[in-house]
C-alpha positions in Angstrom: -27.0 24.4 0.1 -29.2 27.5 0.9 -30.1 28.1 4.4 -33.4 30.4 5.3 -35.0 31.0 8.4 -38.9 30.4 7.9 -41.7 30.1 10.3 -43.5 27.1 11.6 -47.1 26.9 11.7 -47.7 27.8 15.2 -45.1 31.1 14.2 -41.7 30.3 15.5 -38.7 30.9 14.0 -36.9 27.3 12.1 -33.9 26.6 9.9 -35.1 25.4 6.7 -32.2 23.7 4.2 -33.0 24.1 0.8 -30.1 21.5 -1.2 -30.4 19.4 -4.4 -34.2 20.1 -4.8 -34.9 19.4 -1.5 -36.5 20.9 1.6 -34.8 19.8 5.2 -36.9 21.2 8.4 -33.8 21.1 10.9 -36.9 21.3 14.0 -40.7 20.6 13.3 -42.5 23.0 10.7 -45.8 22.6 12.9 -44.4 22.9 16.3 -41.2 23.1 16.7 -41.3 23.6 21.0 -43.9 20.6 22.1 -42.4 18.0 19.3 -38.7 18.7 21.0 -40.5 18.6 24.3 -41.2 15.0 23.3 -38.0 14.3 21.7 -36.1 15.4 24.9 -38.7 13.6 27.5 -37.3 10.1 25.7 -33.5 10.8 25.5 -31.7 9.2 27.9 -28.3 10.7 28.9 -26.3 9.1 32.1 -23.0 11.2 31.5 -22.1 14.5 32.8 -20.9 15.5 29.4 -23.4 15.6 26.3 -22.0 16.3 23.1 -25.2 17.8 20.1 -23.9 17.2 16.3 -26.0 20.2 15.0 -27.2 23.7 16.2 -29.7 23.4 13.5 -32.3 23.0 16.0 -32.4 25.3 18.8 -35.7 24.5 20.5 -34.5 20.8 21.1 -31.0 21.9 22.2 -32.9 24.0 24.6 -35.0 21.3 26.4 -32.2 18.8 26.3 -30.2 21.8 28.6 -33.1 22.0 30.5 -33.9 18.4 31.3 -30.0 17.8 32.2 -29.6 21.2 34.1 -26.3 19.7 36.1 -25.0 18.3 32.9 -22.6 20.2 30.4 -24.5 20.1 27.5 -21.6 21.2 24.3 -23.1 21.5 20.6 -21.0 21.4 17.5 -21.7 22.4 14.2 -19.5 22.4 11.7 -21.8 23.8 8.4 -20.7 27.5 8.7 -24.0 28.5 6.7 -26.1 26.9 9.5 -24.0 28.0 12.4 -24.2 32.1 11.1 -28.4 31.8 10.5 -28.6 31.1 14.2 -26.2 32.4 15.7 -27.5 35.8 14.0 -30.7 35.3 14.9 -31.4 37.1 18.3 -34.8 34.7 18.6 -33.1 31.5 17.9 -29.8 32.3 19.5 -31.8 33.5 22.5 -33.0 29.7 22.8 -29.4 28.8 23.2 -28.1 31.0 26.4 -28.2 28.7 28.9 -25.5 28.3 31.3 -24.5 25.0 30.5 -24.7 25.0 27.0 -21.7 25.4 24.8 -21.5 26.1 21.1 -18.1 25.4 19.1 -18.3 25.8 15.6 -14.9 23.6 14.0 -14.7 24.3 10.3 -12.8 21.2 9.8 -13.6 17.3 10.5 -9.6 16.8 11.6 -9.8 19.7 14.7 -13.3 17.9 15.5 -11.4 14.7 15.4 -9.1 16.6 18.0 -11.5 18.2 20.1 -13.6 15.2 20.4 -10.1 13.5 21.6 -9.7 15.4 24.4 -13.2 14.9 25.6 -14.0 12.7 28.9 -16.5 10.2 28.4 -20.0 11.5 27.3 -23.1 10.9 25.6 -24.2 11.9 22.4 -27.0 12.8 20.4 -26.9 13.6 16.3 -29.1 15.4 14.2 -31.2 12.5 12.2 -31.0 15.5 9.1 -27.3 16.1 9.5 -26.8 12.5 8.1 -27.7 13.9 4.9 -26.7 17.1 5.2 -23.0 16.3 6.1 -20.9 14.7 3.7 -18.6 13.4 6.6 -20.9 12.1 9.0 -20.4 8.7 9.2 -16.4 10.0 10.0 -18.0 12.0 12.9 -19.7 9.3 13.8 -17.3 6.7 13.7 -14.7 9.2 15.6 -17.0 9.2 18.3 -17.8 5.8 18.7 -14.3 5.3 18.5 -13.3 7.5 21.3 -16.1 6.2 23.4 -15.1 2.8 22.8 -11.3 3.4 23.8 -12.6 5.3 27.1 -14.6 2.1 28.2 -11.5 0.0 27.1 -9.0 2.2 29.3 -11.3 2.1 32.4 -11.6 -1.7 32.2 -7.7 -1.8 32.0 -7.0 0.8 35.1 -9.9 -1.1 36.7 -7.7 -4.7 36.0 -4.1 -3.2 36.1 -4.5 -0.1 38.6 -3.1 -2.2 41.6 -0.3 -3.8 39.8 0.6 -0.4 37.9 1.0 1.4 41.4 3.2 -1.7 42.7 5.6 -1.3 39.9 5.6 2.7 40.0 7.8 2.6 43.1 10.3 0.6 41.7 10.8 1.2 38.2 10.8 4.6 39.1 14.4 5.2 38.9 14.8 3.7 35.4 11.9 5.5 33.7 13.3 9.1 33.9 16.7 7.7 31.8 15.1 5.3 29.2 13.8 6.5 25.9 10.4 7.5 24.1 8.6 5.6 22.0 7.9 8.9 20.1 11.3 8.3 19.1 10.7 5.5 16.9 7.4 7.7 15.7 7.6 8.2 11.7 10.9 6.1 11.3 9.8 3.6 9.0 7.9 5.1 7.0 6.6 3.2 3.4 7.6 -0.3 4.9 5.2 -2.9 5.5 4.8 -3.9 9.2 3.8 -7.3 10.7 1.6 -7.8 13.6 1.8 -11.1 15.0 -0.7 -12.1 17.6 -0.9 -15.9 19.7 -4.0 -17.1 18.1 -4.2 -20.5 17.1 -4.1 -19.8 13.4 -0.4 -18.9 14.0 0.9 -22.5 13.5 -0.5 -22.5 9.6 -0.2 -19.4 8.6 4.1 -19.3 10.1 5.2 -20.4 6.5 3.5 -16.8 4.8 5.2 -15.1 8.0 8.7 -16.7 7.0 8.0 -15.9 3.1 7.7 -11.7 4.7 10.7 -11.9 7.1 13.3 -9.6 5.8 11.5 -7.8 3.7 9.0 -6.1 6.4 9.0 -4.8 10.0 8.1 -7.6 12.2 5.9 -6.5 15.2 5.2 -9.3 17.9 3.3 -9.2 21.2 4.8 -10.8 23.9 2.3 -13.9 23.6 3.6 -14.6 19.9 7.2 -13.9 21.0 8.8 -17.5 22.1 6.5 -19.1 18.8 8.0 -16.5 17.0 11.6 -18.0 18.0 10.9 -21.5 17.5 10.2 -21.1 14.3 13.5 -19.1 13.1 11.7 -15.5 13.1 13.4 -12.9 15.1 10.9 -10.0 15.5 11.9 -6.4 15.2 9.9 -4.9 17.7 7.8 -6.8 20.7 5.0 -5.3 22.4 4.2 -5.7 25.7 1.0 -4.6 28.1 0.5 -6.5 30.9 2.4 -5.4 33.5 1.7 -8.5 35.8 5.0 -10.4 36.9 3.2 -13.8 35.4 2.8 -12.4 32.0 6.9 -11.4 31.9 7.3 -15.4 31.0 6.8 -14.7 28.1 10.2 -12.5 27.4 12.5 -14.5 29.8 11.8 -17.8 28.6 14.3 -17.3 26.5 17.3 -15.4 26.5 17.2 -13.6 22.6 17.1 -10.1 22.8 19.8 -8.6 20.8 18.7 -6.1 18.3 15.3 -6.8 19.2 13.2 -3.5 20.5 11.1 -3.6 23.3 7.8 -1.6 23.7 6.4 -1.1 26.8 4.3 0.8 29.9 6.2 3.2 31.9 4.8 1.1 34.6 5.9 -2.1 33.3 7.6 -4.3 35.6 10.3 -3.5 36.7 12.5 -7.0 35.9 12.4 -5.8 32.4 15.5 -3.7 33.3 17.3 -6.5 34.2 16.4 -8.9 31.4 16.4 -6.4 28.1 19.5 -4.3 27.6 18.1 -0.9 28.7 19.4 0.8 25.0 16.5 -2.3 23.5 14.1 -0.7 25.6 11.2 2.1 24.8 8.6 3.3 26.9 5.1 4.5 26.0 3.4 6.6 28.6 1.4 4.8 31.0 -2.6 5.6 31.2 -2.8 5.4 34.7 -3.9 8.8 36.7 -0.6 8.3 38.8 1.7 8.7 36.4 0.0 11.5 34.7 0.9 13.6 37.8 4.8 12.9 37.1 5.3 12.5 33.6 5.8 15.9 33.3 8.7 15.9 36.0 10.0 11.8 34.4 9.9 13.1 30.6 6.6 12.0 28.5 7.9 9.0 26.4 4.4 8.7 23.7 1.7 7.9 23.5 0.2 4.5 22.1 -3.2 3.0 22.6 -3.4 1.0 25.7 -6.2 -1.1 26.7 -7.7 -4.6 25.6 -5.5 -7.3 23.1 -1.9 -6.0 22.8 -2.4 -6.3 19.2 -4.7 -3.4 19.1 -1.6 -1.6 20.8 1.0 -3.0 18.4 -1.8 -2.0 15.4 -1.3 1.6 16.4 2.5 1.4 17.2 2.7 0.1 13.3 0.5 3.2 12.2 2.7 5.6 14.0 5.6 4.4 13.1 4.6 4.8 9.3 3.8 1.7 8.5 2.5 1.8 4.4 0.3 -1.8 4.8 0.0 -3.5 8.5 -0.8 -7.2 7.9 -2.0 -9.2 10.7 -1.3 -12.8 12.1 -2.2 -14.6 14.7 -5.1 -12.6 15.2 -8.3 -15.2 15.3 -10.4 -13.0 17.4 -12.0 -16.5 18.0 -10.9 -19.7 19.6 -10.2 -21.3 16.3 -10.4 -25.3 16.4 -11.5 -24.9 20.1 -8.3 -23.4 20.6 -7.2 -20.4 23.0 -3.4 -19.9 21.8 -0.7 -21.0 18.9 2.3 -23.5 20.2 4.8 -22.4 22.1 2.7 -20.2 24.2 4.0 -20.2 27.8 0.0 -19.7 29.3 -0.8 -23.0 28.1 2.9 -24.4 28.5 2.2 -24.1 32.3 -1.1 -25.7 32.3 -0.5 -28.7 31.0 2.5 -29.0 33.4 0.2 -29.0 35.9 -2.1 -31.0 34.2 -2.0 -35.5 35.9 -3.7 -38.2 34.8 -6.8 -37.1 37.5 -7.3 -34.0 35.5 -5.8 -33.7 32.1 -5.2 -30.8 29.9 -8.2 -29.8 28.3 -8.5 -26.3 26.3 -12.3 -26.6 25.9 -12.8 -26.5 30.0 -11.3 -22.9 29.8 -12.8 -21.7 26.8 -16.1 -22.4 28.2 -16.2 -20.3 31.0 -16.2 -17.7 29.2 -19.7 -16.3 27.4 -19.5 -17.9 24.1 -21.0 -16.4 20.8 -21.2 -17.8 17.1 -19.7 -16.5 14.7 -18.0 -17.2 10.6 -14.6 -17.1 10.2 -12.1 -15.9 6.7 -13.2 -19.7 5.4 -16.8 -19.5 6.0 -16.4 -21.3 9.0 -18.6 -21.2 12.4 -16.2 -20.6 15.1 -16.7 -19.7 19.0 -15.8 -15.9 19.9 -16.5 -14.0 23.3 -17.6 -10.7 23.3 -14.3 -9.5 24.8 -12.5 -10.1 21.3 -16.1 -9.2 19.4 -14.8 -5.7 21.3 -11.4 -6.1 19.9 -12.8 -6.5 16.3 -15.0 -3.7 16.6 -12.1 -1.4 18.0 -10.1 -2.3 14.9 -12.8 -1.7 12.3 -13.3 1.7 13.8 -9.5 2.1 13.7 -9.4 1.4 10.2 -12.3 3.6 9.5 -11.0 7.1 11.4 -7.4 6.9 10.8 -7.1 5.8 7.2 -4.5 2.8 8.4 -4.6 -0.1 5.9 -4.8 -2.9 8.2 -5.6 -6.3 6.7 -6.1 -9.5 8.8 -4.2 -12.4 7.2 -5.0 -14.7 9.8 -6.0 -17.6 7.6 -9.0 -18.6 9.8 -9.8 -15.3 11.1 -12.9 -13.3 11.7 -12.8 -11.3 9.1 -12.8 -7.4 9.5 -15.2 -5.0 7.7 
């Protein structure tokens, strides 16, 4: 790739690529300043933070800054040949001193990765040219997405769990500070197969291939898949739990089995957990809520793992921390399989048809349609009802898949199946 800095037609300065025979114009080659004009007049940025893949194209940089003067506007570029033409260019890098613009040139797609990590939530705009140009741009692309869709994730959590997560900080309190890390377990099971059991319906056929694995793979179960789990002669290894709500803690007393059984869970969890798991059992992850980011550093940081959404997706990156060589999923419809929410044995549904009389039976279907159904195929070809809360879920795994290398593979028989 050859990079020159040629002249427009109205005389301005422009980056001009020269690769495989081909000619690239990084800004307009007739008028570079009114076409970004027009290009900035009809991007729409709500974010305080606006993140440019590309510093190929100063003059739209430029009016971006200037149309979002109270916004941080912070441009990557991570071609080195491109970054040097302008930023040794007094003209063009003249363009670029603003006082909220800020250029970081990473010469790697793994400290981008990191960077981009760090990052509050923001908008984002990429250079159409650095598509070609890059030969990692879907991966910058994805690692964005990703980010952005674990940020909206996190906020719908702390908007759902906040209350309940400040309720259990002042009691748990005083077991945090002397129970272990989930870092600990970080790397320790390295080249083993792992198991990720969800609740969905699907479970109840597919238990027979999840007997065939036991013994011969770490078993991973959220707390929903827990009790089924049991029932059927499978004693997980590990079980996950997210909720910190005192209703959703039926799911680990129901019954009594917890020897040599790990439990992974919020430093905010609730606090019964002490009393029910033998403390040694227990390991914490560190809590995304703002309150205990102002302690952690006083209570000992214990890991992190990805909170927010299905506890699978948090029991999928447990498995890839861990080591995991494959991560094979069950129980993890994403859909309400044969108008179905949850497998047997699930305590959610145990309770309602408790309550259920002959007035007002049991029903699945009167819960599943409240929520905003979509269509969808399943593993079999089948059409099966989702909701775009799990259409998120699928999405966050795909994207999972695609920026951390995991190999994640969704047995679930009748599941949506994952691209």
């Amino acid at each position: 790739m050859n990079v020159v800095i040629d002249f427009s037609k109205d005389n301005r300065k422009i980056v001009k690529i020269l690769k495989d025979d081909k000619t690239f114009y990084l800004s307009s080659a007739y008028f570079p300043v009114s076409e970004s004009q027009k290009i900035a007049k009809n991007l729409k940025f709500e974010k305080d933070t606006i993140l440019v893949i590309g510093v190929g194209n100063p003059y739209l940089i430029r009016e971006i800054a200037l149309s979002n003067q109270y916004k941080k506007v912070i441009v990557i570029e991570l071609l080195d040949d491109i970054y040097s033409s302008v930023l040794s260019d007094k003209d063009l890098k003249s363009l670029l001193m603003l006082p909220n613009i800020d250029i970081r040139f990473f010469d790697s797609f793994d400290v981008f990765k990191l960077f981009v990590s760090d990052l509050s939530d923001f908008d984002y705009y990429m250079h159409p040219s650095y598509k070609i140009l890059v030969p990692f741009s879907d991966e910058i692309e994805n690692a964005i997405k990703h980010h952005l869709q674990n940020m909206l994730i996190n906020k719908n959590t702390i908007k759902k769990f906040g209350r309940v997560w400040a309720k259990n900080f002042v009691s748990s309190i005083k077991f945090v500070s002397r129970t272990k890390g989930v870092f600990e377990l970080f790397d320790k099971f390295k080249d083993l197969n792992s198991i990720v059991v969800g609740a969905g319906p699907s479970l109840d056929s597919d238990i027979h291939l999840v007997k065939k694995l036991y013994g011969n793979s770490l078993v991973i179960a959220s707390d929903t898949s827990f009790l089924s789990l049991l029932r059927n002669g499978i004693k997980p290894d590990i079980v996950v739990s997210v909720d910190p709500q005192s209703k959703n803690f039926l799911y680990l007393i129901y019954e009594k089995n917890y020897d040599n059984v790990i439990f992974v869970c919020d430093t905010l969890y609730l606090p019964l957990i002490y009393d029910f798991v033998p403390n040694e059992n227990i390991f914490l992850f560190d809590s995304p809520f703002r309150l205990w980011g102002e302690v952690r550093g006083e209570l000992g940081e214990k890991g992190e793992v990805f909170v927010g959404g299905s506890v699978v997706c948090t029991s999928i990156d447990l498995a890839f921390r861990l080591g995991s060589k494959n991560i094979l999923l069950f129980g993890n419809d994403l859909s309400f399989t044969d108008y179905k929410m949850y497998c047997k044995n699930n305590i959610f549904e145990m309770s309602l048809m408790l309550e259920a009389n002959f007035i007002n039976p049991y029903d699945p279907w009167t819960f599943i349609s409240k929520y905003p159904l979509v269509r969808a195929l399943n593993n079999v070809g089948e059409e099966v009802f989702t909701d775009p809360r799990m259409l998120t879920f699928k999405k966050w795994i795909e994207n999972y898949i695609s920026t951390t290398g995991a190999k994640v593979f969704n047995f679930t028989s009748k599941g949506l199946p994952l691209i």
